[in-house]
VOBA-1610 file (N, C-alpha, C; in pm, whole numbers, padded with zeros to 5 digits, always signed):
BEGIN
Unk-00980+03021+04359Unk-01066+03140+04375Unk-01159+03154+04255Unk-01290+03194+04308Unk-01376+03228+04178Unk-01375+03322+04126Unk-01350+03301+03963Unk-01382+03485+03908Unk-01467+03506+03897Unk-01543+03547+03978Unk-01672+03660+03967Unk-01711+03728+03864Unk-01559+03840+03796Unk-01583+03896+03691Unk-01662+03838+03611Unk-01553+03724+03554Unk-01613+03701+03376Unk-01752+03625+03439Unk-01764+03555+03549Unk-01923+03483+03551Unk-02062+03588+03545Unk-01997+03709+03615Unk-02091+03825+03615Unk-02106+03836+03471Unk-01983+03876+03378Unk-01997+03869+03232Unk-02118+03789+03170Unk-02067+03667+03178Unk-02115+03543+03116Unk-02294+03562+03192Unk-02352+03628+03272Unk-02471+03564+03310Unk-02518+03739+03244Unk-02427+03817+03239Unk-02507+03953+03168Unk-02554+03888+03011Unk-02436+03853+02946Unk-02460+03757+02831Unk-02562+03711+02808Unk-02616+03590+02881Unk-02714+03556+02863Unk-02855+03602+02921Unk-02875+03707+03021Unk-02976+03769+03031Unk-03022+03854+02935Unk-02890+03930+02859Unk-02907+04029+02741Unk-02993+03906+02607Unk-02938+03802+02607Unk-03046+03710+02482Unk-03161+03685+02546Unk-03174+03650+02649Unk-03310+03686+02712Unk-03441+03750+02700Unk-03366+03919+02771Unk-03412+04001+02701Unk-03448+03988+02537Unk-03382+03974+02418Unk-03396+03975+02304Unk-03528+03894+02262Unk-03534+03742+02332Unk-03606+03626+02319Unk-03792+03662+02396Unk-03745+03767+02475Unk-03857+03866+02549Unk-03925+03925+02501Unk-03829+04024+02399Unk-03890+04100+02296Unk-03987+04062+02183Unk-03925+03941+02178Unk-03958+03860+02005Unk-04124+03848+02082Unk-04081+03796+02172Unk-04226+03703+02204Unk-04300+03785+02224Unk-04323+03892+02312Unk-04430+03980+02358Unk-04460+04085+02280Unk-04371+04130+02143Unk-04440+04217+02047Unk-04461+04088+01913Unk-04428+04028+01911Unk-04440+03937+01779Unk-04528+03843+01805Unk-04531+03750+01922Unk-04607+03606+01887Unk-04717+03606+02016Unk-04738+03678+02120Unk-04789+03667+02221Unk-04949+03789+02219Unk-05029+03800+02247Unk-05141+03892+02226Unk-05116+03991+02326Unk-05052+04015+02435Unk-05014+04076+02553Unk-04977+04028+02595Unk-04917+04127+02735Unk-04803+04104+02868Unk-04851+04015+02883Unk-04964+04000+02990Unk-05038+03985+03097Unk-05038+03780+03014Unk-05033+03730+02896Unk-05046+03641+02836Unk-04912+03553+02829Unk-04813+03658+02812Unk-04632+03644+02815Unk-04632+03595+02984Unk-04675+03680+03065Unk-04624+03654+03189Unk-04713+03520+03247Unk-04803+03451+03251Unk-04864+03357+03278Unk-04812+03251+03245Unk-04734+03180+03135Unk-04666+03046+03072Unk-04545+03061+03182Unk-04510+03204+03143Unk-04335+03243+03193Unk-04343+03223+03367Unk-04431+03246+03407Unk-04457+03213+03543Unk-04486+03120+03594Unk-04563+03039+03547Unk-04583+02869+03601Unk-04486+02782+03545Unk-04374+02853+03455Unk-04272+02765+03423Unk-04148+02832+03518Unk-04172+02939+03528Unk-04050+02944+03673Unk-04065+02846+03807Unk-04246+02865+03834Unk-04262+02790+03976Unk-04273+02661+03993Unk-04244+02551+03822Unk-04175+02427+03825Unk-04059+02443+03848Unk-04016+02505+03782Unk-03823+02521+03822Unk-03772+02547+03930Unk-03880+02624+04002Unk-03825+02693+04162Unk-03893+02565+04274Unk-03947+02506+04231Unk-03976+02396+04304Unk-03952+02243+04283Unk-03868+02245+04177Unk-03736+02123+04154Unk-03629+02196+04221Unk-03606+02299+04162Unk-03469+02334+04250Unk-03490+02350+04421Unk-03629+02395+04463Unk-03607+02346+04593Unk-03591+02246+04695Unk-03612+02103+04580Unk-03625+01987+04642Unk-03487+01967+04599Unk-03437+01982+04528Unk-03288+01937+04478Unk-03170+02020+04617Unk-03213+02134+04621Unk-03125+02232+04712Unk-03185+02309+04812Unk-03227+02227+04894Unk-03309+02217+05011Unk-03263+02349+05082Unk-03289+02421+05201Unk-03185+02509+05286Unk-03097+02454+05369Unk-03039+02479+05415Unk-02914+02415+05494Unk-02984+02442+05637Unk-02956+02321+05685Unk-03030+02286+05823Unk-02934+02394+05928Unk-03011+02438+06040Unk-02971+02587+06137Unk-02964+02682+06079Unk-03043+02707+05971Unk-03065+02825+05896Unk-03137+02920+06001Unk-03093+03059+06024Unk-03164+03127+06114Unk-03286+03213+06024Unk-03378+03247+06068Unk-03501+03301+06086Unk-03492+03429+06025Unk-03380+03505+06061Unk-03353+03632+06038Unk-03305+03660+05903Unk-03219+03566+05872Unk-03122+03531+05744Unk-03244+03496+05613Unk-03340+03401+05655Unk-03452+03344+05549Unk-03503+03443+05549Unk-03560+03541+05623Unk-03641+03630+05610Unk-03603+03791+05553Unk-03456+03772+05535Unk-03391+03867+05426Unk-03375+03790+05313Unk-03385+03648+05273Unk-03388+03608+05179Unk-03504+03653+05101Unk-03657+03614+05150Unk-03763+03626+05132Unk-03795+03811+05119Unk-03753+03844+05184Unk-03719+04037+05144Unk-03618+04075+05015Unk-03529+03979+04972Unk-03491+04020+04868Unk-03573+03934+04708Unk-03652+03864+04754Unk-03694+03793+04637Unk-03835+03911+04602Unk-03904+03951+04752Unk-04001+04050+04688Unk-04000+04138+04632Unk-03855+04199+04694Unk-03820+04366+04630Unk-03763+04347+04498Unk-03702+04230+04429Unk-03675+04211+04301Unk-03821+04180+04236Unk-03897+04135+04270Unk-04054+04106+04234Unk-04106+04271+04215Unk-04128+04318+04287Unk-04163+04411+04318Unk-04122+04516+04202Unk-03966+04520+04175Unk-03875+04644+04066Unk-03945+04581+03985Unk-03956+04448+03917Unk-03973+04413+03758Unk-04128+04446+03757Unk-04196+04440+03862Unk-04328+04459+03815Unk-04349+04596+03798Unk-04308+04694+03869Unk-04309+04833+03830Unk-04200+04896+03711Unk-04082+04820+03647Unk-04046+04807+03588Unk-04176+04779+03441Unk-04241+04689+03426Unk-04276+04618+03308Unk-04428+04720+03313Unk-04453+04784+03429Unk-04584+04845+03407Unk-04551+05003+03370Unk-04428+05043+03332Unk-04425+05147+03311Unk-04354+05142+03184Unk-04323+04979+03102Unk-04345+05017+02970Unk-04495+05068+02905Unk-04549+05040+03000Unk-04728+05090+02904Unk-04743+05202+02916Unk-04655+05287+02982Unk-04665+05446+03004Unk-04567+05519+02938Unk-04421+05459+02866Unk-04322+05525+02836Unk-04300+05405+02726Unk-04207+05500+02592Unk-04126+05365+02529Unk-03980+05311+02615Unk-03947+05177+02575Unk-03888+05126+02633Unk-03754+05178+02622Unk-03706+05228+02509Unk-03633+05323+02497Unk-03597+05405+02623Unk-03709+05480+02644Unk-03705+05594+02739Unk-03664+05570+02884Unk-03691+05432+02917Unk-03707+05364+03057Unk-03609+05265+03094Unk-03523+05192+03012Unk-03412+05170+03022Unk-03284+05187+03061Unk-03270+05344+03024Unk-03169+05407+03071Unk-03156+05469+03216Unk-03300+05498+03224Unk-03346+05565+03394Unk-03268+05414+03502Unk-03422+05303+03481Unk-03341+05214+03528Unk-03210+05131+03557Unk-03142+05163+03428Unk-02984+05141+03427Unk-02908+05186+03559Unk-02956+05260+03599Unk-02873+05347+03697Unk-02858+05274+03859Unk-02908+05148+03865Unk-02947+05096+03975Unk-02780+05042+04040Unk-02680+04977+03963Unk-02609+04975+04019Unk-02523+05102+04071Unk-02539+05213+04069Unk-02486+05337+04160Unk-02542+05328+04289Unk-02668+05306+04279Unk-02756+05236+04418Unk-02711+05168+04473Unk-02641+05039+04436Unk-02623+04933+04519Unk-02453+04985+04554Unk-02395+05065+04513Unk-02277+05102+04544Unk-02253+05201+04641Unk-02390+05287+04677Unk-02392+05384+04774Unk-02427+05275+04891Unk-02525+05215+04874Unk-02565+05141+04972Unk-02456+04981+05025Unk-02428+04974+05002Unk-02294+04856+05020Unk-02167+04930+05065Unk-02113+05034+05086Unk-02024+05065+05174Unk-02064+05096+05305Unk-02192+05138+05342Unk-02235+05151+05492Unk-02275+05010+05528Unk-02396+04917+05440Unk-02422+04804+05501Unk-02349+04663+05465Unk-02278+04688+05374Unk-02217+04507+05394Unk-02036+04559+05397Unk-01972+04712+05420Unk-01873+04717+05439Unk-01775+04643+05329Unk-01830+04726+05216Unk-01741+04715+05124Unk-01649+04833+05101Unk-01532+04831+05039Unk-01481+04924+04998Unk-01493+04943+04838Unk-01507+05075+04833Unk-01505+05103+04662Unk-01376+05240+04647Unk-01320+05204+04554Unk-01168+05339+04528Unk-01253+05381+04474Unk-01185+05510+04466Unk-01210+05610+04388Unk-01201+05546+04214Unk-01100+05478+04156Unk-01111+05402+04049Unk-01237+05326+04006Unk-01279+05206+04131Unk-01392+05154+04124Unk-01540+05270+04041Unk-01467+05374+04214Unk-01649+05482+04132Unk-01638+05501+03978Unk-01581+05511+03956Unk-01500+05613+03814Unk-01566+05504+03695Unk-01549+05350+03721Unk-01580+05260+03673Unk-01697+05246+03668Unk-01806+05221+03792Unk-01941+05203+03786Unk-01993+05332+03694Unk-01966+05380+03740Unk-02040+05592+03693Unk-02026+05568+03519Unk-01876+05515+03501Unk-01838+05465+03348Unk-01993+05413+03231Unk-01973+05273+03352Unk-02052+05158+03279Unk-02199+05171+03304Unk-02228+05262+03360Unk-02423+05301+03378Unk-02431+05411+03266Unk-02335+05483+03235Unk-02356+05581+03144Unk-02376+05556+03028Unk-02227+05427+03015Unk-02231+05400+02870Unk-02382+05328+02848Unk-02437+05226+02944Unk-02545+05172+02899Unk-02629+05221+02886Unk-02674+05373+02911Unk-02780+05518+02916Unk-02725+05557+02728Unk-02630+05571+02721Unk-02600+05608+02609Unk-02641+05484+02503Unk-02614+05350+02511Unk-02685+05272+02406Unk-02816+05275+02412Unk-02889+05306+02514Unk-03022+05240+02503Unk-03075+05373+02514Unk-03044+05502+02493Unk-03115+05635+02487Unk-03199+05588+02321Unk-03318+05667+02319Unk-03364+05692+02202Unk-03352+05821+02118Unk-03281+05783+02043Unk-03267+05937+01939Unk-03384+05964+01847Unk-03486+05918+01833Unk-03601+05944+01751Unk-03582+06077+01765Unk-03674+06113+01625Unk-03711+06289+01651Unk-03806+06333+01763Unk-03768+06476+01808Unk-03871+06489+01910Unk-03853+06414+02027Unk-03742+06287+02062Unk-03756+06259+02200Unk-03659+06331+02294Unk-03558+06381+02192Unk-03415+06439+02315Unk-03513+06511+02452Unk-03596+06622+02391Unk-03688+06682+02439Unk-03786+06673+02545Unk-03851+06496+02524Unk-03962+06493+02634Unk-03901+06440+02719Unk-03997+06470+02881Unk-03925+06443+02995Unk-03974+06286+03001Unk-03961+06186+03073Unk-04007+06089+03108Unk-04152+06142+03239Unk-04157+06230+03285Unk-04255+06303+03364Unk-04253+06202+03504Unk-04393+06170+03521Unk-04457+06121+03636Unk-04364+05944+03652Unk-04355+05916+03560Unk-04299+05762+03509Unk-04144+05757+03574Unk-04103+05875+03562Unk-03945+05909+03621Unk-03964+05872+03783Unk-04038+05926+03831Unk-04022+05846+04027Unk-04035+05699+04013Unk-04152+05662+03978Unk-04127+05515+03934Unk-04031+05432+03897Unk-03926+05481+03826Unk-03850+05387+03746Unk-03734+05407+03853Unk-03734+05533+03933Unk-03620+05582+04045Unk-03668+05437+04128Unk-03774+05399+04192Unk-03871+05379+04321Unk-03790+05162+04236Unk-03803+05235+04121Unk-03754+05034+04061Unk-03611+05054+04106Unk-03555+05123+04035Unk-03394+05129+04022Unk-03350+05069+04158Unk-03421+05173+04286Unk-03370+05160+04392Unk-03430+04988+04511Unk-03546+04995+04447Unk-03565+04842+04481Unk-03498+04725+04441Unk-03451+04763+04326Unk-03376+04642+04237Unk-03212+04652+04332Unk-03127+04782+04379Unk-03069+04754+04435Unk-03040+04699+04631Unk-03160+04764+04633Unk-03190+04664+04757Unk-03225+04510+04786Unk-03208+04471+04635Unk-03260+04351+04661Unk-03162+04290+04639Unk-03055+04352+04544Unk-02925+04316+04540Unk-02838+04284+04694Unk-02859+04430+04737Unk-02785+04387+04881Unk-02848+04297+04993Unk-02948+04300+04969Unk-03002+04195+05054Unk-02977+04022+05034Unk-02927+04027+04879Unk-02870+03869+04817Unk-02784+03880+04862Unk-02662+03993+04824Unk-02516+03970+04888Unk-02517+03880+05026Unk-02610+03974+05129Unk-02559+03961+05282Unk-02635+03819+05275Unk-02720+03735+05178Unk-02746+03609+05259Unk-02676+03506+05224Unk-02597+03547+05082Unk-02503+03442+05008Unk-02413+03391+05090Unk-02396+03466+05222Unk-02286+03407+05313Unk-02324+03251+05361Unk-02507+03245+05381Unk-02560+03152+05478Unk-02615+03071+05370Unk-02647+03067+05278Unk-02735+02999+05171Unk-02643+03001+05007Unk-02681+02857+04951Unk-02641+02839+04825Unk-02725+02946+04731Unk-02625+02966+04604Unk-02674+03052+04475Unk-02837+02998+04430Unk-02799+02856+04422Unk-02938+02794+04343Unk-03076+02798+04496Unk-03036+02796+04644Unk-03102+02862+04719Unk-03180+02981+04705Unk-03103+03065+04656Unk-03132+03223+04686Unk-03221+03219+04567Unk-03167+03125+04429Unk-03312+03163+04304Unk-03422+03130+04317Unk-03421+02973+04416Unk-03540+02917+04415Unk-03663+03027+04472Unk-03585+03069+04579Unk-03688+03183+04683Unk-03710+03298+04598Unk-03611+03338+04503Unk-03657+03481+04405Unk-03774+03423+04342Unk-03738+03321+04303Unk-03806+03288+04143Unk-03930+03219+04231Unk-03992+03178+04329Unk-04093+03145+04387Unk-04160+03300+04419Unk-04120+03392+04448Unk-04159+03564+04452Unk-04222+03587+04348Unk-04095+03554+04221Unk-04145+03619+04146Unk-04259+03566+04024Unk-04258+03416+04063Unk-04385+03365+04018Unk-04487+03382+04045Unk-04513+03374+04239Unk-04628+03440+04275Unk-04714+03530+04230Unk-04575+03641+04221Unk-04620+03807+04196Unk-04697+03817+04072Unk-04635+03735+03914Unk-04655+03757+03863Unk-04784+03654+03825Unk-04819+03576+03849Unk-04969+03502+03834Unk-05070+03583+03924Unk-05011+03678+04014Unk-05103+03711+04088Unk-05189+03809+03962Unk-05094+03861+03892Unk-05161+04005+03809Unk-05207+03919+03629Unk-05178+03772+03612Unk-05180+03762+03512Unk-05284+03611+03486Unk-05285+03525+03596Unk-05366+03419+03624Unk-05544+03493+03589Unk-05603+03503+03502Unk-05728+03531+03428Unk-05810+03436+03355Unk-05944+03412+03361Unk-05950+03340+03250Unk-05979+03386+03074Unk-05962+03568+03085Unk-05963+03589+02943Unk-05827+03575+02868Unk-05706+03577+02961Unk-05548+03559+02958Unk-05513+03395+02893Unk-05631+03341+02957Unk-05586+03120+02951Unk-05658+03145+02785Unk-05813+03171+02750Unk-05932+03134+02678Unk-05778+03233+02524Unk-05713+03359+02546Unk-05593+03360+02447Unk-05494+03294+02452Unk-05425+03194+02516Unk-05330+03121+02547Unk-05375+03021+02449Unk-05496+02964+02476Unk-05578+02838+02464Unk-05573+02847+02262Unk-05583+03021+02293Unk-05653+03061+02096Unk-05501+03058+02008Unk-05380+03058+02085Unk-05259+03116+02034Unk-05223+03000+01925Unk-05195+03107+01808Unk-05132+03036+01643Unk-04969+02977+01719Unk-04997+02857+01647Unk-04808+02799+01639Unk-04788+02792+01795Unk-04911+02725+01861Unk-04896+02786+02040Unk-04777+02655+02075Unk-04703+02537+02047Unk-04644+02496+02074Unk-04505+02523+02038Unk-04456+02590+01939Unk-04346+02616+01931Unk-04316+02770+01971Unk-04430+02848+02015Unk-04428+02967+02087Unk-04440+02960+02258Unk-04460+02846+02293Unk-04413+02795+02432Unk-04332+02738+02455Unk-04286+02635+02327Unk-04143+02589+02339Unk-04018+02638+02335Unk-04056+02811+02276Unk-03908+02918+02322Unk-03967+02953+02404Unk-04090+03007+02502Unk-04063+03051+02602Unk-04003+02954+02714Unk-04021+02810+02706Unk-03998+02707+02805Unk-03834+02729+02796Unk-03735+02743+02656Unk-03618+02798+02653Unk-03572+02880+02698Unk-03680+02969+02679Unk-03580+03118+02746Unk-03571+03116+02898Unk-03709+03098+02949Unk-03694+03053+03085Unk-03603+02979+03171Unk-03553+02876+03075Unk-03429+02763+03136Unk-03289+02829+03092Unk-03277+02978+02994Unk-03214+03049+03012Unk-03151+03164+03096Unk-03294+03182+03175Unk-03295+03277+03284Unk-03239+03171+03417Unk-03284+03058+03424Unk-03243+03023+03567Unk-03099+03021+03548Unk-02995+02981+03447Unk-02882+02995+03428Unk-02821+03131+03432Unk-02903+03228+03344Unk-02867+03389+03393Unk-02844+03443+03556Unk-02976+03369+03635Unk-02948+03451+03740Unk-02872+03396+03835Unk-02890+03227+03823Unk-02812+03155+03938Unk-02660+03245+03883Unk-02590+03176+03768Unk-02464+03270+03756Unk-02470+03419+03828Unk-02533+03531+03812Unk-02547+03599+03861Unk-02528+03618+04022Unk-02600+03519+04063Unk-02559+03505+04227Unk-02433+03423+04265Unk-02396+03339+04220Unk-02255+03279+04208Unk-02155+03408+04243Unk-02195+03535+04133Unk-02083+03647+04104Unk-02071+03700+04257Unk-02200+03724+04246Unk-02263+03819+04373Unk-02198+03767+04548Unk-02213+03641+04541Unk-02181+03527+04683Unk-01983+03534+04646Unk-01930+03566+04524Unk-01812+03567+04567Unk-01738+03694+04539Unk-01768+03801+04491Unk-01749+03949+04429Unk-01844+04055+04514Unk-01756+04139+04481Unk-01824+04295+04584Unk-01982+04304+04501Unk-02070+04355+04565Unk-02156+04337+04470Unk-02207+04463+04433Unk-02127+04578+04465Unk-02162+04693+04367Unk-02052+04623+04223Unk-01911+04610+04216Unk-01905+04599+04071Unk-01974+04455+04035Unk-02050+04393+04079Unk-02094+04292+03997Unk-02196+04369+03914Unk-02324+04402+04007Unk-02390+04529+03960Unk-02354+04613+03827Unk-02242+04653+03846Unk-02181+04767+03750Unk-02190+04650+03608Unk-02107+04543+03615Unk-02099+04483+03535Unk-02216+04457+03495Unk-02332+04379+03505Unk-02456+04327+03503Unk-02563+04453+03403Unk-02541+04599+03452Unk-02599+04683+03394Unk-02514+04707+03235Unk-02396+04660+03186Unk-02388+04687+03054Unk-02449+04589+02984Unk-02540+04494+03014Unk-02673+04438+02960Unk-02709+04497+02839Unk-02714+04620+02808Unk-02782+04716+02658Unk-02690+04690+02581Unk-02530+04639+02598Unk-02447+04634+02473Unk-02426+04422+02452Unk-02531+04395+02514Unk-02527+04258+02462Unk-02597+04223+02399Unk-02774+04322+02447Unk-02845+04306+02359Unk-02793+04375+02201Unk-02741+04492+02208Unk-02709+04489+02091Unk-02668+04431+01969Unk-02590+04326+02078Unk-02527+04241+01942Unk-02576+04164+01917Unk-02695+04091+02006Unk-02769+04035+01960Unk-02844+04028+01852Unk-02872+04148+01879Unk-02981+04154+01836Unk-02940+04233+01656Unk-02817+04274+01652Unk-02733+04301+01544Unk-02734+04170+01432Unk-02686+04050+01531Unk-02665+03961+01434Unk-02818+03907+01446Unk-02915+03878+01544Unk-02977+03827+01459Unk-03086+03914+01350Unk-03102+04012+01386Unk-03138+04113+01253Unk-03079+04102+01117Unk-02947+04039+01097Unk-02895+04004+01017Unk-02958+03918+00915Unk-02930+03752+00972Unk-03009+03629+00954Unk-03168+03644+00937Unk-03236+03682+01078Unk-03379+03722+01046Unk-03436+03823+01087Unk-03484+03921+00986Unk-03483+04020+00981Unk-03623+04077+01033Unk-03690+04011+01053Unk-03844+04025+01116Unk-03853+03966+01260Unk-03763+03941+01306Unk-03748+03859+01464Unk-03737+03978+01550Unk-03710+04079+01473Unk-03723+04215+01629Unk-03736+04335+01526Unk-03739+04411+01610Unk-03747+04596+01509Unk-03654+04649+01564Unk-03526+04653+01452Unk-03425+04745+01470Unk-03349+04844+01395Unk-03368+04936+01462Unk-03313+05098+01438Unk-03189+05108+01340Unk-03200+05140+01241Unk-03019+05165+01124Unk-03037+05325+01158Unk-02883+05401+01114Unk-02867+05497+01044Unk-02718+05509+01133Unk-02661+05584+01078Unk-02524+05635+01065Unk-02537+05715+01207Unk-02607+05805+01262Unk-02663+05893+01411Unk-02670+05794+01512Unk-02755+05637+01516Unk-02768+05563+01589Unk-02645+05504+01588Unk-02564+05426+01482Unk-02491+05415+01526Unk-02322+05424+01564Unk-02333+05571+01549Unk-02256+05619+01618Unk-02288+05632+01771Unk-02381+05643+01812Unk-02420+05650+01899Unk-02389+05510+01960Unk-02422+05410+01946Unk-02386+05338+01989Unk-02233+05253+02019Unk-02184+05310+01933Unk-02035+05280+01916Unk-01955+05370+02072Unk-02029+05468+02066Unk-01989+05593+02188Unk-01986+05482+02343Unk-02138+05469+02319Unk-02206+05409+02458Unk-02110+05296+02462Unk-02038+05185+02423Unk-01953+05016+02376Unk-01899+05071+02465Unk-01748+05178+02391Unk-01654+05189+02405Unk-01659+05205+02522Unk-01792+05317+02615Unk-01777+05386+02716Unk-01805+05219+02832Unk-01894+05132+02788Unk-01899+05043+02884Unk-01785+04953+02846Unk-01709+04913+02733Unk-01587+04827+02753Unk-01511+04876+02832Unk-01485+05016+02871Unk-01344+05092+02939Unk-01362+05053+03106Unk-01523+05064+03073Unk-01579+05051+03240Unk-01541+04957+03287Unk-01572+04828+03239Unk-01507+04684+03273Unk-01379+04634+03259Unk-01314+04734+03188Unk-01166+04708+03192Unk-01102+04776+03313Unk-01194+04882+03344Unk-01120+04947+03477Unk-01178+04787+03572Unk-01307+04755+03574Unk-01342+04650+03702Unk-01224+04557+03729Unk-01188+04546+03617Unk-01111+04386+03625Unk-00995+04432+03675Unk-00928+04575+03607Unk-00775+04610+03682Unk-00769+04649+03823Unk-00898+04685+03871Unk-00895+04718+03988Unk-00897+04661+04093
//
């Protein structure tokens, strides 16, 4: 039998360095998004098109089944792009935690359509581990307890809830199609999507201008071959685990980046901008504990 758990673990893991390797690049070495997402995108749609020749679909594939495949690769296309356009409206801080909340989504929605059961323990658990990750990734700056997220708040609801539909829509096809299947078709979405908004030629003519541009494509070409390992694991979890707690698991993501990003703040101290003081982290110590308990309930349950 597969453990789901720790693979769900292990692919939060490495999406959380991801993320970190995300950060570096698009406030430190990259001139803008729109510049980040163009390399990062034509290096997914080599990958999604080796892996489709490598892991073809399985012959009597029905029509209906591909075409919820292809519905869950958009609606994950779809969250990250309204996701990443409403860091330019909010700090990321602020928008993190909203979005966090997506696996409660996929847990309301997965007991009516893929007939899962969740205990009362389970809820207790998810509700746990979205909180605690609201609690690491809240911003305590001065002056923010205060502001609302405003107009940006439906949005990040309108992601949350796309991101879990796209979840359940992977679950129900993992029955008919392989893990490295289901990425090729995301990650062909989500290449599209994203050359659609970033393919420019004032985007290439800065690409073309970028300092140190080979060893600043040679971590993004890394991180990228980090992500196909993040998410295929991810669907592995998903094709053999309920996929609200995979979900649950997947969203304490904010306490991996932490440590990441802890130690490497350590070593190099200009590789990201991160927050000290005795308020933060306590604060963060709160949010751990609250998502370690969460996953300790997943696993006993």
């Amino acid at each position: 039998m597969v453990d789901w758990a720790n693979i769900a673990l292990l692919s939060t893991a490495i999406i959380g360095l991801v993320n970190i390797i995300d950060s570096h690049l698009i406030s430190k070495r990259m001139p803008g998004l729109q510049a980040f997402l163009l390399p990062a995108s034509l290096t997914i749609l080599v990958v999604s098109l080796v892996a489709a020749s490598l892991f073809p679909l399985p012959s009597g594939l029905d029509g209906q089944t591909l075409l919820i495949a292809v519905l869950s690769g958009i609606l994950r296309t779809f969250s990250l792009g309204i996701l990443l356009f409403t860091f330019k409206m909010e700090e990321v801080s602020r928008v993190i935690p909203v979005y966090s909340t997506f696996p409660v989504f996929v847990a309301i929605m997965a007991v009516p359509l893929l007939g899962e059961a969740v205990g009362l323990l389970q809820w207790l658990a998810i509700i746990v581990v979205v909180a605690g990750a609201v609690v690491v990734s809240a911003n305590r700056s001065p002056g923010s307890a205060t502001r609302r997220l405003g107009r940006v708040f439906a949005l990040l609801l309108i992601s949350s809830l796309l991101m879990a539909g796209a979840n359940i829509a992977s679950k129900y096809v993992l029955d008919s199609i392989s893990s490295w299947n289901m990425y090729w078709i995301t990650g062909l979405s989500i290449a599209a999507g994203f050359m659609l908004v970033s393919l420019r030629p004032r985007v290439v003519r800065e690409l073309a201008g970028l300092r140190q541009r080979g060893a600043v494509l040679g971590l993004l070409a890394f991180n990228e071959l980090l992500v196909v390992a993040g998410v295929v694991l991810l669907f592995v979890a998903m094709q053999n685990g309920p996929v609200s707690l995979v979900s649950a698991i997947f969203s304490s993501r904010p306490i991996f980046v932490l440590i990441f990003a802890f130690a490497i703040s350590r070593t190099f101290p200009n590789f990201l901008k991160w927050e000290t003081g005795k308020g933060v982290l306590a604060q963060r110590v709160v949010g751990t504990t609250m998502v370690v308990a969460g996953i300790a309930a997943i696993y006993l349950s």
